[in-house]
Structure formats: C-alpha cells, structure tokens
N, C-alpha and C positions, 0 to 999 in steps of 0.2 A: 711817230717818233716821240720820244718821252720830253714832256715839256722842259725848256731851258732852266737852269736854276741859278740861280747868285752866288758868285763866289763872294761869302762873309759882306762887309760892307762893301766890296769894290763896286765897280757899274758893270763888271765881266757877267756874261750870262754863258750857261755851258751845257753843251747835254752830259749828265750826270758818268757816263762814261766818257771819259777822254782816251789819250793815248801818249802813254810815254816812249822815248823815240832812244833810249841808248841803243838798243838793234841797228838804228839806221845812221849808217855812216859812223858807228861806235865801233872803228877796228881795233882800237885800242883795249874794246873790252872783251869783243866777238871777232879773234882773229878769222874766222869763216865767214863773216857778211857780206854777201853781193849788197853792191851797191843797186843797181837797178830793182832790186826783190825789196831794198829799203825805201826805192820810191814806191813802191806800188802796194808796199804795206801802207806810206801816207793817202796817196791816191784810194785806197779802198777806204782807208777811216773816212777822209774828207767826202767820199760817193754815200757814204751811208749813214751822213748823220751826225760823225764826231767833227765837233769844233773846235776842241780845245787837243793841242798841242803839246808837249813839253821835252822841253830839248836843254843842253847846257854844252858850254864850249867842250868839256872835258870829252863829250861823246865825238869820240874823233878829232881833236883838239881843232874844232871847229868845222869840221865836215859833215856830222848831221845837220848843222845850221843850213850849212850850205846846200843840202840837198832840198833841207823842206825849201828852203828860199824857189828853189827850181821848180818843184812841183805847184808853189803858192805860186809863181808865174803862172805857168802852164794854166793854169784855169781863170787867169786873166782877173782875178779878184781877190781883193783881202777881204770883203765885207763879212761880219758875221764871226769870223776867223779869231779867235784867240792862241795867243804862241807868247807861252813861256819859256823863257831861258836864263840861265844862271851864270857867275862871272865870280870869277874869283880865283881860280889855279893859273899857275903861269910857269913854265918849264926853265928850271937852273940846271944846265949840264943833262944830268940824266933824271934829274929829282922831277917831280911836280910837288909845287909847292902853293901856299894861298895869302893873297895879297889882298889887305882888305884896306890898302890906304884912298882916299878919296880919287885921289887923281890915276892910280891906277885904274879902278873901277868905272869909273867913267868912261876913261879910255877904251878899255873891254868893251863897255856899250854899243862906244861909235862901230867899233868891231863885227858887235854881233848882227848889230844891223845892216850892216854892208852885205854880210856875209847871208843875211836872212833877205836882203833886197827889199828892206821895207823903211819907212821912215818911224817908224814907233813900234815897241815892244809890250806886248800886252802887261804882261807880269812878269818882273827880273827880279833876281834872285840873288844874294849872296850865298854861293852854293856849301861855304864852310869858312868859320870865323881864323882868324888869321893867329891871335893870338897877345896881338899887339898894339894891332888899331883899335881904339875904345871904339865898344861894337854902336852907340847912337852915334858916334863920329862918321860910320860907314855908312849908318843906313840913311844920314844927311845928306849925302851924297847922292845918295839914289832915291832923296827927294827933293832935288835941285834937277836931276832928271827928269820927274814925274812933272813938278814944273814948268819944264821947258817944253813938254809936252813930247817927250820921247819914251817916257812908259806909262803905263796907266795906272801898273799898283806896284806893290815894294813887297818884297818877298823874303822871306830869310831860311836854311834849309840846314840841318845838320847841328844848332847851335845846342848848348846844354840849357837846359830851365834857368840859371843866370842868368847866361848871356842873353838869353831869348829877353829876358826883362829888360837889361841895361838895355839892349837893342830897341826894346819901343818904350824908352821911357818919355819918349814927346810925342808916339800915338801913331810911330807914322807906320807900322807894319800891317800888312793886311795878308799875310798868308804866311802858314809856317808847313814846310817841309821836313816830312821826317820817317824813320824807320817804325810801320806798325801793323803788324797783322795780327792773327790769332793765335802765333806760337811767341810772341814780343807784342806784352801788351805794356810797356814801362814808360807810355807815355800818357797814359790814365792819369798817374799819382800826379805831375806837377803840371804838363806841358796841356794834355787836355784842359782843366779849370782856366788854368789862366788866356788859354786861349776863348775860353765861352766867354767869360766876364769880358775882354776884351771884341769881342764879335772877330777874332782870328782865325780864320778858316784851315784846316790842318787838310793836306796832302799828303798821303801814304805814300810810302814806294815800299818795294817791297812785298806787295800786298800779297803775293801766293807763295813765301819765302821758297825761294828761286826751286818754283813749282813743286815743291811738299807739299802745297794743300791744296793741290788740283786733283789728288788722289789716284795718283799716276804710279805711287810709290807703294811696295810693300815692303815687308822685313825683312824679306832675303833678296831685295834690288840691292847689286853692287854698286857702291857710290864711286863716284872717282870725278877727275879734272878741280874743278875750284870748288866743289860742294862739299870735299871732303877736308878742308878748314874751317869749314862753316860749322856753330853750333847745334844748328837745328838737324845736323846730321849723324853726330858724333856717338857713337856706338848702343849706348843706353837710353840717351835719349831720342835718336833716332826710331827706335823701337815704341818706344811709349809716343813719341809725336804722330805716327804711321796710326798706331790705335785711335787716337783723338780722332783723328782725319777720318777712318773707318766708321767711328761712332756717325759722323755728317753722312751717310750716304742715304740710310733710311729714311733721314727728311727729304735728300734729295729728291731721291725717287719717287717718291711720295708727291711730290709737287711737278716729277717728270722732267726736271734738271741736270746739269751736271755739277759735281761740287765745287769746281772753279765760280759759277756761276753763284749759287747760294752764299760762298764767301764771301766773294764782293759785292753782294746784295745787303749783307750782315754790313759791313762798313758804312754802308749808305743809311742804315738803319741810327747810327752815332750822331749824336748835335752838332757834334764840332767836323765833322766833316760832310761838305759840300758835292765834293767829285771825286773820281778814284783816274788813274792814269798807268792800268795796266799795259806794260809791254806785249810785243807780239814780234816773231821773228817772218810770220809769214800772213799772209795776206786771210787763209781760213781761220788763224787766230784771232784777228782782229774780228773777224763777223763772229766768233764764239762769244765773246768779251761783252759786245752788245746784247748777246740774249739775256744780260743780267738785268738789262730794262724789264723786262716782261716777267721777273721775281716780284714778286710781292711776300714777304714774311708777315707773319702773325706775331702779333706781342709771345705769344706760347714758345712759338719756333725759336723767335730772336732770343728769349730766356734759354731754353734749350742747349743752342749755339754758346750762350754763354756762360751756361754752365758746364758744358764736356771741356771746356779750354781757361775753365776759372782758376787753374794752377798754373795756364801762362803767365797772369798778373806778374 
C-alpha cells in the first residue's frame, strides 16, 4: 500500500487516496442510495487501505455522519482513522442556509461528533462562508475547538481567494477545500499560490466533473437529470470537453490504465495538493479509485496532460 502522506502542516497522515462519502447517507443529493451499499462502500475503503474520510452534515443532513460513525464502531477502532467533516448549513423552513457565527459552529461540532460516535474530529471544515460572520471570527472558533482537543486541524471549503485570506489572517487554516479538475482549473491563478506560500493543503472535489473525465462519455451521450445545468456539459462545450478527455486515452493505454485513474494521478502530481477524495456509489468503485496508487507519471506525460486542458485555465 502506498506510503501515508501529510496533510500540509497538520500531524494527519493519509493514504494519498481517500474517499469522499456524499453517496453515503446523502439522500438528499442521491435520492436512490441504499443505505446498507453506503456502509459497505466505507467498509470496503477502510478493508483496503483508505484512511482518510470525508463527510459533511449537508450529506443527508447528518446521516452520512451517522453511518460512518456505525461502521467506525463495527471495527472496534479509530486508530489510524482520519474523518473529516464540515458545519455550517442549517435548515430555515424549506431553505438551507449557512451559519458561520461562532456559537453556532461550535454547536454543530458537539453534533457532529455524537452523530460520528467519536470524541474528536480529525479535520472540520467551514463548509461555506456565511456572508456575515467576519470569516477569522469563524475560524477562531474552530480554533478554540482544536484547543480543547475536539479537532485536530481547521478546514475551510468553498471560500473566494478573499475570504480564504481574511479567514487565516492569524495562521490558523490548514486545509482549503474546493472545486478543481481539469476542465476548472481557476483555482491556479489566486487560491493555489496562496495556499503553497502558506503550506495550505488544497482538497479537490469534484475531481472527475461528475464523471466527464472518466471517459465514459462521448458526443452523442444523451445528457440528462442534474448534468444537464452543469457547464461542463452544455452543448458546445460538451463536445470540445469529450475531445480533451479522448486526447487522455492513448497515454492511458500506453501505461495500461483507465482515464479515471491517470486523472487523479495527474492531481497528485500538483504541490499544493496532498490527497484527492473521490466518491464511489459502489463498493467496485472504490477499489477502481485505488489503482491510482500504482500510476506513476513521467514529467513528459504530466506536461502532456497539461497541455490537452491548458484552455481549461
């Protein structure tokens, strides 16, 4: 198994493939998830290696939490275990909306970890700034936390390159979440630098925009359900992003891969990022996801790669 790596400054150590969990217990976003097939997606990560987690209330407005908490039972240990989760929506009437005042967030905390069955959260997350709480206000908060020894690092997800700054103007951020693959590379220009100069470890989501660059796709796939508000699908460009994707296969092959894999080999390949935390709806995903360990790219290839997608910039 591939050795553990560091997330940025924290003391988290992770195998370089994690797993992101809205699939599990996210009916809010997968009205079709079994619950049982979302524990045993975690159970397969955890049997093979993956240690690192990542979960947020919003996925099932608290029911992935509660599931991994069950499985992280079930095996009678947290050692080793890394599990992030994020805090900050909270439901008015029909709205979800985000609360970034301290004592809310807090509260969320005590929340998540009941619901997670654990006394401490590895890495928590302000999943989206509020608008109104001055964002070091918030993340002071969630280093009175870290103090008291109920997280270990401080997280912030979704901010713009301002906020992300006012957010660690006193040092205390160690991880930035955000939207970035190879057809959305727009967080090179401000959010990458500032996160290297600061040793901010950046966490993709997103990573195979919602399976476009798995290469699953061609130009007369009918789009439909939620992909078809989505940019990366939209008539024109859909066609020219299919092509990019098509350009990646001959390396693939070439190295006896599949493109999913080579993609998120190509991320790993970036300074500013540590780990990647592809989802999986099913338990053979999740062992896919890992044969990204066993990529190795060449300086030539990773060029390559970044040159078929140098007009995502």
């Amino acid at each position: 198994m591939k050795e553990r790596v560091q997330i940025g400054n924290t003391d988290l150590y992770v195998n370089p493939v994690g797993l992101g969990t809205n699939t599990v217990g996210g009916h809010n976003i997968f009205p079709d998830v079994e619950e049982e097939t979302g524990r045993e997606v975690v159970r397969t990560a955890l049997e093979n290696g993956i240690n690192f987690l990542d979960t947020a209330y919003m996925y099932g407005m608290g029911r992935s939490e509660e599931l991994i908490g069950e499985v992280v039972k079930e095996r009678g240990s947290r050692q080793e275990l890394v599990i992030a989760s994020k805090v900050s929506p909270k439901i008015e009437g029909k709205d979800i909306v985000h609360d970034n005042h301290p004592a809310f967030l807090k509260d969320e905390a005590e929340k998540s970890l009941k619901r997670l069955g654990t006394d401490y959260i590895d890495l928590l997350y302000i999943h989206y700034p509020d608008q109104k709480t001055p964002e070091a206000e918030a993340v002071g908060a969630l280093k009175e936390l870290k103090d008291e020894g109920k997280i270990r690092a401080i997280g912030i997800s979704n901010f713009s390159p301002e906020q992300m700054k006012a957010a660690d103007q006193d040092g205390y951020v160690d991880v930035y979440q955000g939207e970035y693959n190879l057809l959305n590379r727009n967080a090179e220009a401000e959010i990458f630098p500032y996160a290297a100069e600061r040793n901010i470890s950046y966490v993709p989501f997103f990573p195979l925009a919602s399976g476009l660059l798995t290469g699953k796709y061609t130009k007369d796939t009918v789009i439909s359900g939620f992909r078809e508000s989505l940019p990366y699908f939209q008539e024109e460009a859909f066609e020219q992003n299919v092509e990019k994707v098509e350009n990646l296969r001959s390396i693939a092959e070439a190295k006896g891969v599949d493109i999913t894999n080579l993609v998120l080999a190509w991320y790993l390949t970036r300074d500013t990022i540590d780990t990647i935390i592809p989802g999986a709806k099913r338990t053979d995903q999740v062992l896919s996801n890992l044969k990204t360990l066993d990529v190795q790219l060449t300086q030539e290839e990773s060029r390559e790669v970044e040159r078929i997608f140098q007009s995502s910039k």
